[in-house]
C-alpha positions as CSV (number, residue, x, y, z in Angstrom):
1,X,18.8,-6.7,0.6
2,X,20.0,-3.5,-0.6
3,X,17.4,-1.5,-3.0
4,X,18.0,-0.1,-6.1
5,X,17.0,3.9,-7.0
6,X,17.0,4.7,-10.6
7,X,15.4,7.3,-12.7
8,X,11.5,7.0,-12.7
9,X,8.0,9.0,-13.6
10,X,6.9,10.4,-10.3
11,X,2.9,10.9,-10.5
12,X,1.8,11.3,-7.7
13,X,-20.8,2.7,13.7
14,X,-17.4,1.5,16.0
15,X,-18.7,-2.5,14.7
16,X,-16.6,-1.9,11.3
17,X,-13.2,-2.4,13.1
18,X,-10.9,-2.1,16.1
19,X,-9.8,1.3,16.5
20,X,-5.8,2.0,16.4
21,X,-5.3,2.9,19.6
22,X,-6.4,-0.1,21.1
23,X,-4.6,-2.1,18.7
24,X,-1.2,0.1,19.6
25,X,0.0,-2.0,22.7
26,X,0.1,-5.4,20.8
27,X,2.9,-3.4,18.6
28,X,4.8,-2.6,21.1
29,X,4.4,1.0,21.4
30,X,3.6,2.9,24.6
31,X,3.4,6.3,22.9
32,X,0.0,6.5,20.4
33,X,0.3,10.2,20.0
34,X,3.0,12.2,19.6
35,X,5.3,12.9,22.3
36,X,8.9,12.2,23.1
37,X,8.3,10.3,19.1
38,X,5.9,9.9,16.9
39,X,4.9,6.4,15.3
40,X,4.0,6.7,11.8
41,X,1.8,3.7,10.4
42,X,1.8,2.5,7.2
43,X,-1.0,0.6,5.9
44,X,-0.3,-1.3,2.4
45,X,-2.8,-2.7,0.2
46,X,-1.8,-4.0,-3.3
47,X,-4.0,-3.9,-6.6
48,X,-3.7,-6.2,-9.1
49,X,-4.6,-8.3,-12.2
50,X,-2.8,-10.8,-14.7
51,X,-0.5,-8.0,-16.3
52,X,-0.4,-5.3,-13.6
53,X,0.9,-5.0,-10.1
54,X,0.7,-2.1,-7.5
55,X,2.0,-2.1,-3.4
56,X,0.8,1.1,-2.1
57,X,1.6,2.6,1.3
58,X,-0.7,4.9,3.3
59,X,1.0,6.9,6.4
60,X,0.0,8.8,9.2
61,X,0.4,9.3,12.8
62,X,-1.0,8.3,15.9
63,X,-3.5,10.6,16.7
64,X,-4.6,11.4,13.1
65,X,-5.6,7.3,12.4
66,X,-8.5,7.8,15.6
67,X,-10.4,11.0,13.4
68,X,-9.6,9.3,10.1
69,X,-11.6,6.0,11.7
70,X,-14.4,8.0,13.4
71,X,-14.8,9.7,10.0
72,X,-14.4,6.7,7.9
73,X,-16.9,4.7,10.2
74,X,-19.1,7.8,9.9
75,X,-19.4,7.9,6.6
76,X,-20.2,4.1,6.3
77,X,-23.1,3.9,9.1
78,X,-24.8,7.1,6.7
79,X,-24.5,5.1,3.9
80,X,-25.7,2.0,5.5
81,X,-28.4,4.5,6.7
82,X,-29.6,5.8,3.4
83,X,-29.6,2.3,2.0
84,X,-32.0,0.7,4.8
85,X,-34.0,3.3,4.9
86,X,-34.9,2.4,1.3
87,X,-34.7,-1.1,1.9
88,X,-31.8,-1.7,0.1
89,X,-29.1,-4.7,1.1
90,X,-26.3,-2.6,2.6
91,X,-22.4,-3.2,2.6
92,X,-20.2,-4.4,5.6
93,X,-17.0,-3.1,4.1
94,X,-15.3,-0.1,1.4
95,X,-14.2,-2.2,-1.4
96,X,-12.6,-0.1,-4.2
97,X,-12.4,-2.9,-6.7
98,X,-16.2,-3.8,-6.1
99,X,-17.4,-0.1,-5.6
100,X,-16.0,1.3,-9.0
101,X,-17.2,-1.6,-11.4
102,X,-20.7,-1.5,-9.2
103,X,-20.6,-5.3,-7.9
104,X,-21.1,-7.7,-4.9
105,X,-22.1,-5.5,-1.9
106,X,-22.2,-2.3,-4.6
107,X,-24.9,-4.4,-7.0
108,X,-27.5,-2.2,-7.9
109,X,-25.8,1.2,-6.8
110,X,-26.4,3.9,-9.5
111,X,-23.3,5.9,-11.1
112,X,-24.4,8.7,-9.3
113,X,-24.2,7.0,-5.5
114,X,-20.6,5.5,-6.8
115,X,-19.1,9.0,-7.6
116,X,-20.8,10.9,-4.9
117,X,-19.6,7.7,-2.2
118,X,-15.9,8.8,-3.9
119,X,-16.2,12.5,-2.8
120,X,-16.8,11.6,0.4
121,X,-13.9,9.0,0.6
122,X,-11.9,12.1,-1.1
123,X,-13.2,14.7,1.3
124,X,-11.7,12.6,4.5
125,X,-8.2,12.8,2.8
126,X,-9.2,16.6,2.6
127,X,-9.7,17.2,6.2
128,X,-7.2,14.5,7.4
129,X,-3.6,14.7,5.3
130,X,-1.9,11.4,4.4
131,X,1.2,11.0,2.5
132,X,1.4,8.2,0.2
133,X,4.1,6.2,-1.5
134,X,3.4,3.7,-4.5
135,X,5.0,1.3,-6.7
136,X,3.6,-0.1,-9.8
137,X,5.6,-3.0,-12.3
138,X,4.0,-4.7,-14.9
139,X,4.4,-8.2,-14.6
140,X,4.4,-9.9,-18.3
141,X,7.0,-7.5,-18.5
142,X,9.1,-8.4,-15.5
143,X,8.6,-12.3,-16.5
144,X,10.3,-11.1,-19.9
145,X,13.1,-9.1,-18.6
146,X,13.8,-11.3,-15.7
147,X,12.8,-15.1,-16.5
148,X,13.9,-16.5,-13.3
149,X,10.5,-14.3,-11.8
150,X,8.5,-16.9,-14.3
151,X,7.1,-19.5,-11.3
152,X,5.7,-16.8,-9.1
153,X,6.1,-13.0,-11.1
154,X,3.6,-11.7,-8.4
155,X,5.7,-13.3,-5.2
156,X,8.4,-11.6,-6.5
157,X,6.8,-8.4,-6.8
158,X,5.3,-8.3,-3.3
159,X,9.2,-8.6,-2.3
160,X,10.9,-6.1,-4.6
161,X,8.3,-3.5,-4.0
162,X,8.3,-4.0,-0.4
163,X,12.3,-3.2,-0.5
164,X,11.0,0.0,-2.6
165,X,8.7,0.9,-0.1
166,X,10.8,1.0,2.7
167,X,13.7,2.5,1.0
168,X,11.2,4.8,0.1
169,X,9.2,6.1,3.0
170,X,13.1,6.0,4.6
171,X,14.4,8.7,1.9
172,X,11.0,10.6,2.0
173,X,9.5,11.2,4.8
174,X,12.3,9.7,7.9
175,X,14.6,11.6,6.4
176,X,13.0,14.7,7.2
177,X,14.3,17.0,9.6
178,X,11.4,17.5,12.0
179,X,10.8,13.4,11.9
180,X,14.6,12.5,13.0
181,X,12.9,10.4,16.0
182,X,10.1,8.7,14.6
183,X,9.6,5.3,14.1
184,X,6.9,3.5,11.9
185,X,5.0,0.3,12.0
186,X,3.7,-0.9,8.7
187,X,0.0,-2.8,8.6
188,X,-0.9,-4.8,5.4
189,X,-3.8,-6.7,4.7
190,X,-3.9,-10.6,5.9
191,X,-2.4,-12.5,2.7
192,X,-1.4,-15.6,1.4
193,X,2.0,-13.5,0.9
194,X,1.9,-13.1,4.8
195,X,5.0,-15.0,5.4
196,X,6.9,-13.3,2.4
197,X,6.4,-10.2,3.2
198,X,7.5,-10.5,6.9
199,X,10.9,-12.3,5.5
200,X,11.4,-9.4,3.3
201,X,11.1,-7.1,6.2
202,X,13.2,-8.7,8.5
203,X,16.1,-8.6,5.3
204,X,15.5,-4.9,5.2
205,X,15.6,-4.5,9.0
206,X,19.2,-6.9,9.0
207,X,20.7,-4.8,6.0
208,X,23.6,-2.3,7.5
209,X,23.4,-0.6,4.1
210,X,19.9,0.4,4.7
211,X,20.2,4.2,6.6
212,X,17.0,3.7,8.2
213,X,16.7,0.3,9.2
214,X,16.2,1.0,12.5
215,X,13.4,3.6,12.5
216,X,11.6,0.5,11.2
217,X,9.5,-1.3,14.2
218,X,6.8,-3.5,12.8
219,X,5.1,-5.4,10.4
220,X,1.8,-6.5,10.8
221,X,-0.8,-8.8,9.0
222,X,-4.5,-7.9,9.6
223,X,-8.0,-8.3,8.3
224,X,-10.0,-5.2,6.5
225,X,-12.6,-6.0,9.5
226,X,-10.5,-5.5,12.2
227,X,-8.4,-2.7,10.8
228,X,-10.3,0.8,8.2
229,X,-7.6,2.2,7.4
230,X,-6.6,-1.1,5.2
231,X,-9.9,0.1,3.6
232,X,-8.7,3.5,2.8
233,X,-5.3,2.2,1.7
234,X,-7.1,-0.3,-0.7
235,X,-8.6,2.7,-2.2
236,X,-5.1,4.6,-2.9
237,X,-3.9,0.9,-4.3
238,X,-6.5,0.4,-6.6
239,X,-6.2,4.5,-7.7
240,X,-2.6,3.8,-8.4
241,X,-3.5,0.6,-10.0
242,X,-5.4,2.4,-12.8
243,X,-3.6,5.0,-13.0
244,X,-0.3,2.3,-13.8
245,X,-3.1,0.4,-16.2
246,X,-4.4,4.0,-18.0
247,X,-0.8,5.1,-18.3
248,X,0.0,1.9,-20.4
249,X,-3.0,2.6,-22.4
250,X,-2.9,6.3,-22.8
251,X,-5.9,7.1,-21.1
252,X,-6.6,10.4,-19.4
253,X,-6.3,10.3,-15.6
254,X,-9.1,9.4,-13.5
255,X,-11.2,12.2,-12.1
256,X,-11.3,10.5,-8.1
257,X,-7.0,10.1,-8.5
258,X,-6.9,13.8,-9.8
259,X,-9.6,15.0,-7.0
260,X,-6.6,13.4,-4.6
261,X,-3.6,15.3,-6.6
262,X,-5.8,18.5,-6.8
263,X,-5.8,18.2,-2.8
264,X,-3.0,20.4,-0.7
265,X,-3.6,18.0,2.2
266,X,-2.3,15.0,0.0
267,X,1.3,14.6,-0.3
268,X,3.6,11.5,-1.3
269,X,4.8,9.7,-4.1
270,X,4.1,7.0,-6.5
271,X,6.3,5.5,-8.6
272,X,6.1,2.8,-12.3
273,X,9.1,0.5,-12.6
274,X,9.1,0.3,-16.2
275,X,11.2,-2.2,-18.8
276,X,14.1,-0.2,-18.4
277,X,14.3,-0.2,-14.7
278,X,13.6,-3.7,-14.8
279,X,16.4,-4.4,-17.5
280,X,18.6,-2.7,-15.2
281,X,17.4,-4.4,-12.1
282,X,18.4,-7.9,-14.3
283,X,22.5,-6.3,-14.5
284,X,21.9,-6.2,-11.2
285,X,20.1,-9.4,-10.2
286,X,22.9,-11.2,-13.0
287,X,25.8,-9.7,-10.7
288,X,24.3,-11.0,-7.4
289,X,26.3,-13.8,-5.4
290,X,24.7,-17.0,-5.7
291,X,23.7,-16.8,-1.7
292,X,22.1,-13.7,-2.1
293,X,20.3,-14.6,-5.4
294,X,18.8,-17.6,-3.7
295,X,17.9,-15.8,-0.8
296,X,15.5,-13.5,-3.2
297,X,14.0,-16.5,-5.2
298,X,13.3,-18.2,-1.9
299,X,11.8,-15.1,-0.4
300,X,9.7,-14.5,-3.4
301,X,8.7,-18.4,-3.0
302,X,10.2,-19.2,-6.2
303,X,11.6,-23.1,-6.7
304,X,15.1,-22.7,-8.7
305,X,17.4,-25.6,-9.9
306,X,19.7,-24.5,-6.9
307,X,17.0,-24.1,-4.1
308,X,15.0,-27.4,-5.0
């Protein structure tokens, strides 16, 4: 399924999980660190509510996904630490929903333990550089522009930002000169868009138009508990997520998403499909063969007159 580029705002304790490298072989890949190639991983989170939607990619390599863990799991066993110590329930998991609005496993955390938690979270993307790559659509939006996305507008988003994703990462990072032999496996948190999301894949990976179809290997579904950097990568979704939501509103940027921008070891790119994109993407979507229409809608698990 081909993707379409148009003009668009650029913004920019071992218990906790399975560490990478012993996850590496069920992938397929013999090499974890770099040598002859590297594998780059991508682990996607989305954030999300009734109006907005964001699918946000976090990629590294090999051998920088076993310090980003140690440090990650580091920082949680501290924490954990600190908040037994003063008998205090303590949390099994980084949740960035749950952790800015202070609920569930953050009940009871003062604003001051939230923000100074943050700096830490933002001081492992300091010592450790990521690239991200992010796409955000509002969804009553894409219902009105595209109606036929009406039965299921976030199925349909998962799908079409997926395509953007690995267009994406393709054009901005395997493109590069010094990564002309890598290869990446993408990760993404266990869904009930599992399926979907592996059918889009596959479409990108069968599509001769796409350049860099082959440099992609994998896609994976996994459970935060078995996998931290999901956790890291549901911070960067939910970052992008407000950021998407505070743009809308005209709200001044987040001080944790500007700590991130403000960092030299932080590079990528996130993107908002707005109303005109999406009116655009409809020409597009109008001018598709009936086959290839279908195959979208089904894909997106959306029931048209045609694919009854």
């Amino acid at each position: 399924m081909p993707v379409i580029e148009a003009p668009i705002d650029i913004l920019a304790d071992r218990s906790y999980s399975v560490p990478v490298r012993e996850l590496w072989s069920s992938f397929g890949h013999r090499t974890f660190d770099r040598n002859l190639f590297m594998v780059l991983t991508g682990y996607i989170d989305e954030g999300f509510n009734d109006e907005w939607f964001t699918l946000s990619c976090l990629v590294g390599w090999g051998s920088q996904w076993t310090w980003i863990e140690l440090a990650f799991q580091n920082l949680l066993d501290k924490t954990n630490a600190a908040l037994q110590a003063q008998g205090r329930a303590t949390i099994s998991r980084y949740h960035a929903t749950d952790c800015s609005n202070k609920k569930r496993e953050f009940r009871g955390w003062s604003d001051a333990e939230q923000i100074e938690f943050t700096k830490k979270i933002v001081e492992i993307f300091r010592k450790h550089p990521l690239a991200i790559v992010a796409f955000s659509l509002n969804l009553k939006e894409l219902v009105e522009e595209i109606p036929e996305t009406k039965p299921n507008p976030q199925g349909f988003a998962y799908v079409l930002l997926l395509y953007h994703l690995m267009f994406e990462i393709g054009t901005l990072i395997l493109s590069r000169p010094e990564y002309v032999k890598d290869k990446i496996a993408l990760i993404h948190e266990r869904s009930d868009h599992d399926s979907a999301l592996l059918e889009a894949f596959n479409q990108m990976k069968d599509d001769d138009t796409f350049q860099y179809r082959d440099r992609f290997t994998t896609i994976a579904s996994m459970g935060w508990e078995d996998c931290i950097p999901l956790q890291l990568a549901d911070f960067l979704a939910y970052e992008n997520f407000k950021e998407a939501q505070g743009k809308a509103a005209n709200r001044s940027r987040r001080k944790s998403l500007q700590a991130l921008l403000d960092l030299t070891s932080f590079a990528g790119r996130a993107k908002q499909l707005g109303r005109d994109w999406m009116q655009q993407y409809k020409k597009v979507f109008d001018e598709m063969d009936e086959s290839a229409k279908q195959l979208l809608l089904t894909t997106a698990r959306i029931r048209s007159k045609n694919n009854a």
